[in-house]
Every structure is written in C-alpha cells, then in structure tokens.
C-alpha positions as CSV (number, residue, x, y, z in Angstrom):
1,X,0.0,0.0,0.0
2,X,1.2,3.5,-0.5
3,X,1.3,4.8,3.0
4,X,-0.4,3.7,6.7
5,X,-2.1,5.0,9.3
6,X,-1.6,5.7,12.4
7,X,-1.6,3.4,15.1
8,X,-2.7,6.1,17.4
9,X,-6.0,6.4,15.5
10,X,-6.8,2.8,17.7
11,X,-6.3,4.2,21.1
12,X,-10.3,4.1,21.6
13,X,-10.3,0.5,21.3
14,X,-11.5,-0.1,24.8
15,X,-15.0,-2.0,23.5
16,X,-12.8,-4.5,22.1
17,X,-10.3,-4.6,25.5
18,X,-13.6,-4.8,27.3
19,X,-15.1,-8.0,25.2
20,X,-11.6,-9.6,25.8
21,X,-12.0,-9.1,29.6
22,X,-15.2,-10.6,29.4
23,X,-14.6,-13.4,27.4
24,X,-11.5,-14.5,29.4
25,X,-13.5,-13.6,32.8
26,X,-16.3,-16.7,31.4
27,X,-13.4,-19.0,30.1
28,X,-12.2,-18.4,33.9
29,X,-15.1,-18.9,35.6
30,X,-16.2,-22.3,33.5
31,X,-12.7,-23.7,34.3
32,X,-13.0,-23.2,38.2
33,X,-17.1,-24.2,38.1
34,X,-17.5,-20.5,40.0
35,X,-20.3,-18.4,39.6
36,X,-20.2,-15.6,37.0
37,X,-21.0,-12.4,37.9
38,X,-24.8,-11.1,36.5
39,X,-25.2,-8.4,34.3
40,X,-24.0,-5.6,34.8
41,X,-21.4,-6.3,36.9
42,X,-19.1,-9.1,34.6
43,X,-18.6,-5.4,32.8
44,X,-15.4,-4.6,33.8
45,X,-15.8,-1.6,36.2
46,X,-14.2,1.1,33.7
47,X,-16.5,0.3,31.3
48,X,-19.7,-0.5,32.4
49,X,-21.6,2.7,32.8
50,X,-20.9,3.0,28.6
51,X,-22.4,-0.5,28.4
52,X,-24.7,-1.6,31.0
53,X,-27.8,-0.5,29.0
54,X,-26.4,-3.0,25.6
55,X,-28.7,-5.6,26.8
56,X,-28.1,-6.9,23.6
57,X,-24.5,-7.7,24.3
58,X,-25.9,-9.2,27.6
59,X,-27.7,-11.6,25.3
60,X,-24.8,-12.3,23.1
61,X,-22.6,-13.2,26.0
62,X,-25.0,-15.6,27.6
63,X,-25.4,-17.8,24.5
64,X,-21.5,-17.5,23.8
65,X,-21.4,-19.1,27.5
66,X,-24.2,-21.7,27.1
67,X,-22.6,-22.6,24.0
68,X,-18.9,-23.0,26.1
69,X,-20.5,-25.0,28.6
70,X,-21.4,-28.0,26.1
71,X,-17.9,-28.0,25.1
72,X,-14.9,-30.1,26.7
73,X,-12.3,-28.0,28.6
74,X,-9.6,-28.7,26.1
75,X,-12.0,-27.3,23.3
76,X,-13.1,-24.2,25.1
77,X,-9.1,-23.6,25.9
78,X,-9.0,-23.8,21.7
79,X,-11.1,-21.3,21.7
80,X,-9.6,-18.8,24.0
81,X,-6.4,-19.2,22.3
82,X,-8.2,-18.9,18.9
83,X,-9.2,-15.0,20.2
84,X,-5.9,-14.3,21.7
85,X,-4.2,-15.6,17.9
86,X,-6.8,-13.7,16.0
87,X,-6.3,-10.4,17.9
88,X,-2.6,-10.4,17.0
89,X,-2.6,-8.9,13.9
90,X,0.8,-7.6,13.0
91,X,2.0,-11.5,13.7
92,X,-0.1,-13.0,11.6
93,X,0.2,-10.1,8.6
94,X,4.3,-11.0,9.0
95,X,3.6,-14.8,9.0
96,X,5.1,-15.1,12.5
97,X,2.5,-16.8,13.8
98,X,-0.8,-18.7,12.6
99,X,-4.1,-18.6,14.0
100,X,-7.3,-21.0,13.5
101,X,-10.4,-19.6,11.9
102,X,-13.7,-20.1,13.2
103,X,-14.1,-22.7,10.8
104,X,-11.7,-25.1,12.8
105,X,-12.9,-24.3,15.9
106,X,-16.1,-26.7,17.4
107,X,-19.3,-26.1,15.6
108,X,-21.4,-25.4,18.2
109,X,-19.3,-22.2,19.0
110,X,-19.3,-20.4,15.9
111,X,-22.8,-18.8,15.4
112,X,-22.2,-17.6,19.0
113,X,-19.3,-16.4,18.5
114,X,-20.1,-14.7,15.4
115,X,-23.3,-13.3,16.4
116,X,-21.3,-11.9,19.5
117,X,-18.9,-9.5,17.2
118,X,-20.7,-8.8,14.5
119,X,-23.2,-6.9,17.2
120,X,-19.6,-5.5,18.6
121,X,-18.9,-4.2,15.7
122,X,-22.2,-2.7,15.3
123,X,-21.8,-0.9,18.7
124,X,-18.4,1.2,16.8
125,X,-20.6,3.1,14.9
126,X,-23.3,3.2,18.2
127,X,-21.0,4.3,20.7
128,X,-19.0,7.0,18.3
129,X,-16.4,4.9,18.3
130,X,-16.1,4.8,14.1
131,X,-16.3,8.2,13.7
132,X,-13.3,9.1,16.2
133,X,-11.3,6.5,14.8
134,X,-12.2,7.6,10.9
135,X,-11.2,11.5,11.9
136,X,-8.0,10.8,13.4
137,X,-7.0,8.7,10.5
138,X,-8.5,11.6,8.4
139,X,-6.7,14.3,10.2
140,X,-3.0,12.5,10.0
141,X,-3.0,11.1,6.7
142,X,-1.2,12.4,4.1
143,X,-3.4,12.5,1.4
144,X,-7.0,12.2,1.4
145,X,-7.2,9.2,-0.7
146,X,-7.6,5.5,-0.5
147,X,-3.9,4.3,0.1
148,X,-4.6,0.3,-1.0
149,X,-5.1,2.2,-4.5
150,X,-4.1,5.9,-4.3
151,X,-6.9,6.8,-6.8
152,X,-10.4,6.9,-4.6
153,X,-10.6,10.3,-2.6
154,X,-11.8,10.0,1.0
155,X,-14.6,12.3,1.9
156,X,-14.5,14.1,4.9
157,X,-15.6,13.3,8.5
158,X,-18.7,14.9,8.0
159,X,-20.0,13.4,5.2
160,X,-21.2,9.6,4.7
161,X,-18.4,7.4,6.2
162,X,-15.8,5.7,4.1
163,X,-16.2,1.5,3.8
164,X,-14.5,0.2,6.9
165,X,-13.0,-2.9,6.0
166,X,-12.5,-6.0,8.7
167,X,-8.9,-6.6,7.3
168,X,-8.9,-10.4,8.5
169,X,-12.5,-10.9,7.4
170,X,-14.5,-11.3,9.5
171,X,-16.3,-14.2,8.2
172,X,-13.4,-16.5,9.0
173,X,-11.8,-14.3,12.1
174,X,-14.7,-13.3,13.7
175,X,-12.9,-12.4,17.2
176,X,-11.4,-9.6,15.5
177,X,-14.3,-8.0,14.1
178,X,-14.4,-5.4,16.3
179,X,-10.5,-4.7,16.8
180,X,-9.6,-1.4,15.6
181,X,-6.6,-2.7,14.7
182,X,-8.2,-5.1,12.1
183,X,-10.5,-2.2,10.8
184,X,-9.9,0.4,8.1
185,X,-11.0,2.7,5.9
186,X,-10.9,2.2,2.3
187,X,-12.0,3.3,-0.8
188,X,-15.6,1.6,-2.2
189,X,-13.7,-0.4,-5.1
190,X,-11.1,-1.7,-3.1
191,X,-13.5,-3.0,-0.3
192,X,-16.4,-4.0,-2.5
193,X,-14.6,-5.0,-5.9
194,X,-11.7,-6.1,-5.5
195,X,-10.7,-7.6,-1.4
196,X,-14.6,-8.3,-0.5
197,X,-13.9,-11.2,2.1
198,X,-10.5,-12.1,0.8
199,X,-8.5,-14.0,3.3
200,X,-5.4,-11.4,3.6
201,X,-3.7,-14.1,5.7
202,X,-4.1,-16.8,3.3
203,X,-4.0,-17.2,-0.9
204,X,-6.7,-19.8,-2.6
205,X,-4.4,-23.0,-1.9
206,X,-4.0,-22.3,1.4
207,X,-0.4,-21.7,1.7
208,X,0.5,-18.4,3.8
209,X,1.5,-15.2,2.6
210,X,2.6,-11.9,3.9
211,X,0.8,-9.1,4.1
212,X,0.9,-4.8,4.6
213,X,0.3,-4.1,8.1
214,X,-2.1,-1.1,7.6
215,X,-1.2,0.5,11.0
216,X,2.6,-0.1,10.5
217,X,3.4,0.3,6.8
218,X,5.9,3.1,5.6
219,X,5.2,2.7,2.1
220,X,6.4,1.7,-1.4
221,X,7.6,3.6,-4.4
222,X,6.3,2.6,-7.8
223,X,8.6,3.0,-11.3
224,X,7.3,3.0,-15.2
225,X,11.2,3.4,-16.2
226,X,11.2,-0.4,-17.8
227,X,7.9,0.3,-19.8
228,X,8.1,0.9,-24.0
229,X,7.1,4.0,-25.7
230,X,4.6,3.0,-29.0
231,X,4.6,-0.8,-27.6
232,X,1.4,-0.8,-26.3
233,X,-2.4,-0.8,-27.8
234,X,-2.1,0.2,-31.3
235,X,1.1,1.9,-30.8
236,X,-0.7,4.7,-29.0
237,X,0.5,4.4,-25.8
238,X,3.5,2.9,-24.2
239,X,3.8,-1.0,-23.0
240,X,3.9,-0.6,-19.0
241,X,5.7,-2.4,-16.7
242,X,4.9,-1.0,-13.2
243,X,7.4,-1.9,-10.8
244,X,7.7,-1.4,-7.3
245,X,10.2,-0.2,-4.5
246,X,10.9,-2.5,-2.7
247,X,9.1,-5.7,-4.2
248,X,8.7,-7.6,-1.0
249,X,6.1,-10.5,-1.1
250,X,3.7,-8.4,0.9
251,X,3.7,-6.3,-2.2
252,X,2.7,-9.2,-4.3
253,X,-0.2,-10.1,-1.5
254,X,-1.5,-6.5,-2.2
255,X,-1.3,-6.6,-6.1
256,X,-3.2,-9.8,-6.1
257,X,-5.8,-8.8,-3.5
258,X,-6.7,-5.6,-5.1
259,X,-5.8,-6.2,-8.5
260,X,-3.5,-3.0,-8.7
261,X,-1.4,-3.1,-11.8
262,X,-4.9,-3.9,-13.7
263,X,-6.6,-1.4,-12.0
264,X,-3.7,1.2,-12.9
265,X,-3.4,0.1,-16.6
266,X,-6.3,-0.1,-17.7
267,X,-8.0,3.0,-15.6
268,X,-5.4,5.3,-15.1
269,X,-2.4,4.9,-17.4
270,X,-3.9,4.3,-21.0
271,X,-6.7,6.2,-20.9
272,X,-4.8,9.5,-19.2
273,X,-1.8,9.1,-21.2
274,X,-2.6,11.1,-24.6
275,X,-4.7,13.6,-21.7
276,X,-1.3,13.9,-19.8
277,X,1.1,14.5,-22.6
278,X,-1.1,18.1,-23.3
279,X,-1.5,19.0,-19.9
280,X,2.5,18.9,-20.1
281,X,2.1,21.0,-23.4
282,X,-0.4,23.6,-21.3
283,X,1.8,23.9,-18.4
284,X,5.0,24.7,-20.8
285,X,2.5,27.5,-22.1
286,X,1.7,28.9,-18.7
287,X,5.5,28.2,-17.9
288,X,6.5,30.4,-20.9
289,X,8.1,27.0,-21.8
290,X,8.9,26.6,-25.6
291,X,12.0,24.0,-26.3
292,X,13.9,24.5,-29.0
293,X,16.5,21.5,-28.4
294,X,16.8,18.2,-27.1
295,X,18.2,19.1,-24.1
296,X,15.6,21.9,-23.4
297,X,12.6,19.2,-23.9
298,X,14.4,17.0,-21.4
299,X,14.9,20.4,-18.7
300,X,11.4,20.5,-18.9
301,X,10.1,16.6,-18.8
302,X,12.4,16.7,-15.5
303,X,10.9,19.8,-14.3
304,X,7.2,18.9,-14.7
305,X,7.9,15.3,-13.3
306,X,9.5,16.4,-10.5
307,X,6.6,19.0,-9.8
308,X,4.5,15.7,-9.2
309,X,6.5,13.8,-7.0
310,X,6.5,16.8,-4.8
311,X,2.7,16.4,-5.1
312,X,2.4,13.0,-3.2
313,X,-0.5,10.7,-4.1
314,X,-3.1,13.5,-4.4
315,X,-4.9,13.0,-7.3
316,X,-2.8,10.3,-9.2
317,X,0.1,12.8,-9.2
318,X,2.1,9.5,-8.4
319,X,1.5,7.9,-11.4
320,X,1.5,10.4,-13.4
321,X,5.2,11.8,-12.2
322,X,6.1,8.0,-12.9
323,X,4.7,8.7,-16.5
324,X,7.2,11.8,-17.2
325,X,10.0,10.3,-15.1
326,X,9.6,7.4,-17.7
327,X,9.4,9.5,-20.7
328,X,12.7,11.8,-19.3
329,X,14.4,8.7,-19.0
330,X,13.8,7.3,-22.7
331,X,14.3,10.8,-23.7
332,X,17.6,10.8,-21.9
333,X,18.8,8.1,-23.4
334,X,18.0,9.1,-27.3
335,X,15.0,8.0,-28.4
336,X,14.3,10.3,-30.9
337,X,11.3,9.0,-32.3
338,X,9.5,9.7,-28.4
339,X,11.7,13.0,-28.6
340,X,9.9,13.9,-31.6
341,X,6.5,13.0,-30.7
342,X,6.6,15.4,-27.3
343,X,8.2,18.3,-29.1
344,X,5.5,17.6,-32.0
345,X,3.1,18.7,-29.3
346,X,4.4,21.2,-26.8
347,X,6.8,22.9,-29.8
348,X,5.3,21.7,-33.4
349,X,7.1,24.4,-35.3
350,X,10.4,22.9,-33.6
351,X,9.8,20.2,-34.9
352,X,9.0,21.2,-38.6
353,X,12.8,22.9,-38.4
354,X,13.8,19.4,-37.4
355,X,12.3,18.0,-40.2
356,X,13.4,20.5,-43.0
357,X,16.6,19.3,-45.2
C-alpha cells in the first residue's frame, strides 16, 4: 500500500479490550465451576456505565457461555487461544504466527461467536467509536485518498463514512471483528470489488502469505522506467511495466488482493496518457516553456515530473510523475522518435525545423 495509518487512530479500542476481559472472565469462571457475575457487573468496572444498558450484548454473551459450557475443557481452551491468535494482527500479517479460523474451531461455538462480534462491531458506529477513529486517520494522513489504490478520494468526516473494511475478514476471524486494529477505511472499489472477504492471511491453496500491516506500513515507491514507448495498444500508448520499490512479497499479496497493476493500466495509465502529454504542453504555455533543443525538452520533462512527486499521491500525481519520469528517462537516453512525438506537441514548429533538409 502507499502509505499507513496511524496506530494512534486505535487508542479508543477499549469495546474491544472490554469483550476480551469478558470473554476470558467466562473462560475463567467455567474452568474453576464458579459463579459468573450477573449483568451488569461481569462489565469490567471502567467500562460498564458505557455498556450496562447493551442488553443486547448481555444476550450475546449468555449464548456464547451456554454454548462454552457443552464443550470439553480442552475445546473451550481452543477457543480462548483462537481470540488471543486472532487479535494479534501484525504477527499474523508477517507470518510469525498462525491462527485458526472459526471454521476449525467446534461447531457449536461459531454462530455464538459470530453473532457476538458482529453486534460488537455494530456498537463502533453506536458508541462514536467509528467516527473518532475515521477522523483521526483523516486528520494524519497524508493524502486524502484511499492508500490500498491511491486513486479513490476519502470524503471528509462529515460526510457519509468511508467503507471500513475487517482486514482479517471477519467471516473467518470473527474475534477480531471489532478490533480497531483489524478495521480500516478504504475506498468503495477496493473493499467491494476487488478484497470483499478475501482471506489477507491466506492465498486460494491455502499456503500463507505476507501481508501490509495497515497500521505499520511506511510505504512503497512505484517506477514505469522499464515500460516501452509506442509498444502498447495500437502503438498509441507505451507497453507498462509497473514496478515497485521494494518488491517484498507483501507487495505481491497487495497486487493480487486488489488487483493494482490492472486497475492502474487499464484505468489510469492508458486512458490519461494522450490527456497527460497536453496538460505537459499547457503547463509549458503557462510556464513560458517553448524547447527548441533536445536538451531543453528534457529540462522541462524533468521539471514537470519532479513538480508531481512533490505532489504526493493527491490526485494520481504518483503515477502520473512516474509517466514523465519514464518519458525523461527514454528521452535521456536518445529516443528520438518519443523526442519527436513530445516536441511535435508542446513545440510543433520545432519540430517542422527538425524535419526541413
């Protein structure tokens, strides 16, 4: 992904601290046969004025316990552990450790369980808990844009929220569902197109892979340089090859999951391309930009690419900056026939002198 958030946008992840007080407070309690405290009090104290009117989390937990109780101790310590592994996300992203889903865990336990977190998460958006955590991922970020794509804008606080994806999905590691730490914005494509329930941890056959940390990822840098001018459709634009800096297998995980050198070929790249070489041609206009020479064309390619790596993502200023650093770098190194095509349109008389015998 292209940049991550801040891990400070989960400090208010107390409902999920709270549930896994709770839960290990009944896994406790079954163990030494004692009596569990009643509703309210198996609240944890610091919590329970925010939660002793959910009496729909009071119903939850008592057929997540009922459920427990039919199970054999060794089972119900599977399932402990089975929260604990889920919950540690930045292990099981790195493949240092491995967790089991819901679906290897006693059948009896898993519409409890399910039922249980799903209304946790629910109780995010209830308890205003989504809309802190959104804002101070808004606030900090540096661009307002989907960063598993870098082309969807996020809309402010204010407005309708941003999808809030359950990164482990929650379908098959339901104890994280409502973990802050698994959630996070993203833009509509990526979450409903492209990830949907995904396993992040996992590929189709099974075997593990790495993936981005969301909450811990510095970034990547992505190159065109390698792609061929007049190669590609028709001639008209270039053949890409999008690489990317560093290509670590958690890069691959994230180009598979959200399909992103498709996504940038065929949406961004060929169709902007023609679009992009005359806003180069406008902004040598408004530059008072007119290059009479090779080297003069290149001064300017650099200029105007380096003008949108100083932009950041914002508005596919990325790619586009990966375009002209491309086309500088052909240029530079004497392809006269791409040299002749961009002077052709920011200089045409240039290139008519060029021409003459």
């Amino acid at each position: 992904m292209l940049f991550g958030y801040p891990v400070s946008a989960t400090a208010e992840n107390w409902l999920h601290e709270c549930l896994r007080e709770i839960l290990c407070s009944i896994h406790t309690s079954l163990k030494a046969a004692a009596t569990l405290p009643a509703w309210p009090e198996i609240i944890p104290a610091r919590y329970r004025k925010r939660l002793e009117k959910r009496r729909g989390l009071e119903d939850r937990l008592n057929n997540y316990k009922t459920a427990l109780e039919k199970l054999t101790t060794a089972e119900q310590n599977r399932i402990l552990q089975a929260f604990h592994d889920q919950n540690q996300i930045h292990l099981l992203l790195s493949c240092q450790l491995n967790c089991e889903a819901i679906g290897d865990l006693p059948e009896a336990i898993h519409e409890p369980v399910k039922k249980l977190f799903e209304f946790g998460f629910e109780l995010l958006t209830k308890l205003e808990i989504r809309d802190k955590h959104y804002k101070a991922i808004y606030d900090a970020a540096p661009s307002h844009t989907c960063p598993f794509c870098g082309c969807e804008n996020f809309d402010a606080p204010e407005a309708p929220r941003e999808a809030l994806d359950h990164y482990l999905a929650q379908s098959k590691y339901p104890f994280a569902a409502s973990n802050l730490r698994n959630l996070v914005p993203m833009g509509n494509k990526c979450n409903s197109r492209y990830k949907l329930a995904e396993d992040i941890l996992s590929q189709k056959n099974g075997t593990r892979r790495k993936s981005f940390d969301p909450y811990k990822c510095t970034g990547i840098r992505l190159s065109l340089n390698k792609s061929q001018p007049f190669a590609g459709k028709t001639g008209q634009v270039p053949r890409w090859q999008i690489e990317f800096e560093p290509n670590t297998e958690e890069v691959i995980t994230w180009d598979e999951v959200f399909h992103i050198q498709e996504r940038y070929e065929r949406d961004v790249l060929n169709p902007k391309f023609k679009s992009w070489l005359d806003d180069f041609k406008h902004w040598c206009k408004s530059a008072k930009i007119t290059p009479s020479s090779d080297q003069e064309l290149l001064d300017g390619i650099n200029s105007y690419a380096t003008l949108y790596e100083e932009m950041g993502i914002s508005d596919r200023a990325f790619l586009k900056a990966a375009v002209f650093r491309m086309l500088h770098t052909h240029c530079q190194q004497g392809d006269q026939r791409l040299i002749s095509l961009i002077m052709n349109i920011v200089n045409p008389g240039q290139t008519n002198l060029r021409q003459a015998p």
